[in-house]
Residue frames as a rotation matrix with the C-alpha (Angstrom) as fourth column:
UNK 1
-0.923 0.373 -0.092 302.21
-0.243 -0.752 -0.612 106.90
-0.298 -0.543 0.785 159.34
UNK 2
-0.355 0.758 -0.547 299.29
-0.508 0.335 0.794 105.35
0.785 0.560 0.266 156.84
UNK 3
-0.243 0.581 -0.777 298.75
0.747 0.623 0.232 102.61
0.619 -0.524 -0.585 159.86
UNK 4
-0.871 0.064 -0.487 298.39
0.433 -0.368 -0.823 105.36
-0.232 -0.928 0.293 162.61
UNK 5
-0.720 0.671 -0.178 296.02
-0.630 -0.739 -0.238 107.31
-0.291 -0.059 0.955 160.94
UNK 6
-0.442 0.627 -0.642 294.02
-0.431 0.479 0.765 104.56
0.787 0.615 0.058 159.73
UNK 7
-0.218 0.257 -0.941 294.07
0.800 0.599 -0.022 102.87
0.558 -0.758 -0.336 163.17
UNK 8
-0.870 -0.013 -0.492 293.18
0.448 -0.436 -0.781 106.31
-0.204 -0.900 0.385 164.28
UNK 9
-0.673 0.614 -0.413 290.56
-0.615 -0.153 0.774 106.82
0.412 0.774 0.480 161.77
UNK 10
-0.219 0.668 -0.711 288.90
0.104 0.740 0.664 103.70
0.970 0.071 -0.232 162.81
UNK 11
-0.747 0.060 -0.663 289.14
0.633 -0.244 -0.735 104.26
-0.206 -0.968 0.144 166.98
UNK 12
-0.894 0.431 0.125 287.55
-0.390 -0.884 0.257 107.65
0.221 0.181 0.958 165.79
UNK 13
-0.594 0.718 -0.363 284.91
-0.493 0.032 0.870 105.70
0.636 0.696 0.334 164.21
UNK 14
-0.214 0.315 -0.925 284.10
0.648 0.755 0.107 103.36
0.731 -0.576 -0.365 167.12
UNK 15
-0.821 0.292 -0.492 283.95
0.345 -0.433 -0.833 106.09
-0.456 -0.853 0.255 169.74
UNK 16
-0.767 0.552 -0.328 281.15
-0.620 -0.770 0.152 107.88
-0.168 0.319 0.932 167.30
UNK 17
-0.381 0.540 -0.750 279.27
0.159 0.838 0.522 104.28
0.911 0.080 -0.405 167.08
UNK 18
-0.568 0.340 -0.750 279.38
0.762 0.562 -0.322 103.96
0.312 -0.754 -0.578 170.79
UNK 19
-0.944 0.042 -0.326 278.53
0.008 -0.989 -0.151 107.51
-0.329 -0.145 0.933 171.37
UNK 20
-0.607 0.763 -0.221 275.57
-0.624 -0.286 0.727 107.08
0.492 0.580 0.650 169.20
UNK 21
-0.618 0.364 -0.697 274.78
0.446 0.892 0.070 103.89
0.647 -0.267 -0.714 171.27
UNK 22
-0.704 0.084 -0.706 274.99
0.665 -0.273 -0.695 105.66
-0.251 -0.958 0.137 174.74
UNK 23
-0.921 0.362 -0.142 272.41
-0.389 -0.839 0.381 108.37
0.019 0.406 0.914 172.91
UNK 24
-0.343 0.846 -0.407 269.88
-0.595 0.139 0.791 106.06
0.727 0.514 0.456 171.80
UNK 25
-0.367 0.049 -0.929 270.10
0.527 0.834 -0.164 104.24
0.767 -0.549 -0.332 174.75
UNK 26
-0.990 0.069 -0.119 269.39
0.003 -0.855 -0.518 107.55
-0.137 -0.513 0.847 176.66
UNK 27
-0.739 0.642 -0.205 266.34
-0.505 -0.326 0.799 107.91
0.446 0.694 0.565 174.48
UNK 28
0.082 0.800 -0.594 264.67
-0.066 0.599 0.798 104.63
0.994 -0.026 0.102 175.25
UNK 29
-0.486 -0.032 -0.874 265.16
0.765 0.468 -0.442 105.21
0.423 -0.883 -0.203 178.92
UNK 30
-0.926 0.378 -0.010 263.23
-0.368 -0.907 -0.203 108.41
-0.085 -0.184 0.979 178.66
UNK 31
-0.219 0.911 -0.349 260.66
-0.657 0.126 0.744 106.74
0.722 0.392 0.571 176.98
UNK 32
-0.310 -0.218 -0.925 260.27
0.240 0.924 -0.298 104.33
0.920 -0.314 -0.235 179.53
UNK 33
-0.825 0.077 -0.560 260.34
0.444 -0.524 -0.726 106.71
-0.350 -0.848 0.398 182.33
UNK 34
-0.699 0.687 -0.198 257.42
-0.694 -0.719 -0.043 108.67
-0.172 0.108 0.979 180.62
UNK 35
-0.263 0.587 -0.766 255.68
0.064 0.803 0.593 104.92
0.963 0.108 -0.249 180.20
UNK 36
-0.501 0.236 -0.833 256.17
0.858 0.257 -0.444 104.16
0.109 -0.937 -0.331 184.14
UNK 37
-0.988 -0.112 -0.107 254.63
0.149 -0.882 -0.447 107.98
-0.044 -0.458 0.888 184.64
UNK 38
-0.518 0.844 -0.138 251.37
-0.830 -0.456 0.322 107.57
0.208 0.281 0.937 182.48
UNK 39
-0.062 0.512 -0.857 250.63
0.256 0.838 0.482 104.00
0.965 -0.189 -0.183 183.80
UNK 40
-0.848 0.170 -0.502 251.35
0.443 -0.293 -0.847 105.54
-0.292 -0.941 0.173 187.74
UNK 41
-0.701 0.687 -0.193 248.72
-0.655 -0.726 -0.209 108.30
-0.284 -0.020 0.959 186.56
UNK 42
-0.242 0.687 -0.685 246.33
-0.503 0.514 0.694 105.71
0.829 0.513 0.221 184.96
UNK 43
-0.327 -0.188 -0.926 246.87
0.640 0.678 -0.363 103.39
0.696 -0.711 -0.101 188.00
UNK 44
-0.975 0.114 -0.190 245.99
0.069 -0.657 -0.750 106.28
-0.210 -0.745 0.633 190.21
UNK 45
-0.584 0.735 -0.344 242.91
-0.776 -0.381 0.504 107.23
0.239 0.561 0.792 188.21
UNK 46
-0.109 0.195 -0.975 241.76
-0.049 0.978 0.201 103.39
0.993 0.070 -0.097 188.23
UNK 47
-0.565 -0.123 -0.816 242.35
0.738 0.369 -0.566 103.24
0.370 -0.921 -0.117 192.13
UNK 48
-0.909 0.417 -0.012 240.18
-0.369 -0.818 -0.441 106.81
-0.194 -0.397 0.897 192.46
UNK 49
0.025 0.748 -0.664 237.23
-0.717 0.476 0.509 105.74
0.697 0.463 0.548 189.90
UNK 50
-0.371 -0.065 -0.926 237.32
0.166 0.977 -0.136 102.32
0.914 -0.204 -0.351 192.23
UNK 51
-0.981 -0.154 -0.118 237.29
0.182 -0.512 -0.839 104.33
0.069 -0.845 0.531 195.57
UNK 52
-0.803 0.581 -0.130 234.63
-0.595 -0.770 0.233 106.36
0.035 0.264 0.964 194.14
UNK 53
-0.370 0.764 -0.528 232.43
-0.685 0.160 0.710 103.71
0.627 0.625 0.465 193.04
UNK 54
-0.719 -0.476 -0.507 232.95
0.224 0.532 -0.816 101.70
0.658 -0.700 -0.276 196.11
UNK 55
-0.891 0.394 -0.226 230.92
-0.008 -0.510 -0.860 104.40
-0.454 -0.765 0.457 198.10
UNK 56
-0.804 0.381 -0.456 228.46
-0.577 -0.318 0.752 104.41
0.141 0.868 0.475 195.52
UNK 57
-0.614 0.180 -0.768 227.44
-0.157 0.926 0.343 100.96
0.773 0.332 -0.541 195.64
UNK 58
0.160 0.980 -0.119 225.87
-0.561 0.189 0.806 101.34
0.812 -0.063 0.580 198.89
UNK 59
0.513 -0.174 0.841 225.87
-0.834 0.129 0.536 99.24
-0.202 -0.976 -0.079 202.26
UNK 60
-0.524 -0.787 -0.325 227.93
-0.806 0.582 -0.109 96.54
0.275 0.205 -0.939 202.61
UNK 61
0.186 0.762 -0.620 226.77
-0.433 0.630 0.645 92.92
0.882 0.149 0.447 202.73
UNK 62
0.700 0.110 0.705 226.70
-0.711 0.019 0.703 91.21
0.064 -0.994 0.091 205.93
UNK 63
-0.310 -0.950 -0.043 229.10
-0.951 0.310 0.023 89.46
-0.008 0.048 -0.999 207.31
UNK 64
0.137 0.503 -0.853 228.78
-0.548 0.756 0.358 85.34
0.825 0.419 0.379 206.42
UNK 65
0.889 0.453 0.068 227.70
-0.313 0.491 0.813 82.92
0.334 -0.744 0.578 209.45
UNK 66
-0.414 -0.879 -0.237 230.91
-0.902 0.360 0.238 81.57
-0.124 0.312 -0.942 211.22
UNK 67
-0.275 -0.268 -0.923 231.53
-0.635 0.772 -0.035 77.63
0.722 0.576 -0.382 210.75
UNK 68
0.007 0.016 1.000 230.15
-0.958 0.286 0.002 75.12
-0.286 -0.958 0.017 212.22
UNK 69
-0.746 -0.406 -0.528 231.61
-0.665 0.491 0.562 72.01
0.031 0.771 -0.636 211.75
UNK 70
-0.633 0.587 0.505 228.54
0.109 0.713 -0.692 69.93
-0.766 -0.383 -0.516 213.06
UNK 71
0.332 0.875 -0.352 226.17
-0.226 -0.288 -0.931 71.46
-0.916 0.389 0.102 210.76
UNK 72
-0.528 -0.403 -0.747 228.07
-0.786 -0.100 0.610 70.84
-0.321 0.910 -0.264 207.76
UNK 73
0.703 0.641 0.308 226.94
-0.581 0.767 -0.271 68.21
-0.410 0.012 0.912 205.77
UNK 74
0.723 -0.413 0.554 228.63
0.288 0.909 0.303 64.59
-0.628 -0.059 0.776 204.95
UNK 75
-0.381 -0.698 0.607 230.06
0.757 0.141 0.638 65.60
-0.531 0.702 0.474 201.61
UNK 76
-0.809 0.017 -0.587 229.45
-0.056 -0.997 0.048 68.48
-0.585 0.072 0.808 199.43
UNK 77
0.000 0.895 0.446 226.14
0.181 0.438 -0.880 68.62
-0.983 0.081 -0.162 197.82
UNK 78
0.528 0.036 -0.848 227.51
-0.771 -0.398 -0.497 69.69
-0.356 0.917 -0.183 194.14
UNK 79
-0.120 -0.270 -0.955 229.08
-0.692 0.713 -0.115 66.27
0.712 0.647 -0.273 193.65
UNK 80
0.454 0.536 0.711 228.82
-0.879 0.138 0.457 62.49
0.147 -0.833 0.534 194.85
UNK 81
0.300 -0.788 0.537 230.34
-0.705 0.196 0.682 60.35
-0.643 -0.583 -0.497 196.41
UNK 82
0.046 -0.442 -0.896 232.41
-0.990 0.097 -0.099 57.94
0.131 0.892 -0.433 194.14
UNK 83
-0.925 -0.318 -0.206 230.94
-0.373 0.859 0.350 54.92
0.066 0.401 -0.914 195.23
C-alpha cells in the first residue's frame, strides 16, 4: 500500500503544480488584455490629438504640378554624371 499512496501522493502533487500553472498563466493573460486595452485607449487618444491638430494647421498645400517628361532635365541635378 506504501507504493499507492506514495504514487498517489505524488499525482496529488503534480495536479497542484499544474493547477498553479493554469493560475499564473490566467494572470499573465489578464495582464495582457489590460496592456492591449491601455495601448487601444492611448492609440485612440494619439489618433484624436492628430485629428485635432490636423484642422489646426490650417489650409492645405496645393496640389504638386503633374509630370512632364519633356521638361525634366537630363539627369538629376543633386549628382553627376559618372563620366
Amino acid at each position: 500500500m506504501d507504493r499507492l499512496g506514495d504514487a498517489y501522493h505524488e499525482l496529488r502533487q503534480q495536479l497542484d503544480r499544474l493547477g498553479n500553472f493554469y493560475e499564473e498563466l490566467g494572470q499573465c493573460v489578464d495582464r495582457i488584455g489590460n496592456i492591449c486595452e491601455e495601448n487601444s485607449q492611448q492609440l485612440y487618444n494619439i489618433h484624436a490629438d492628430l485629428e485635432g491638430l490636423w484642422n489646426v494647421l490650417g489650409p492645405h498645400p496645393p496640389h504638386p504640378p503633374p509630370f512632364a517628361p519633356g521638361e525634366a532635365s537630363p539627369h538629376p541635378s543633386y549628382c553627376d554624371p559618372p563620366y
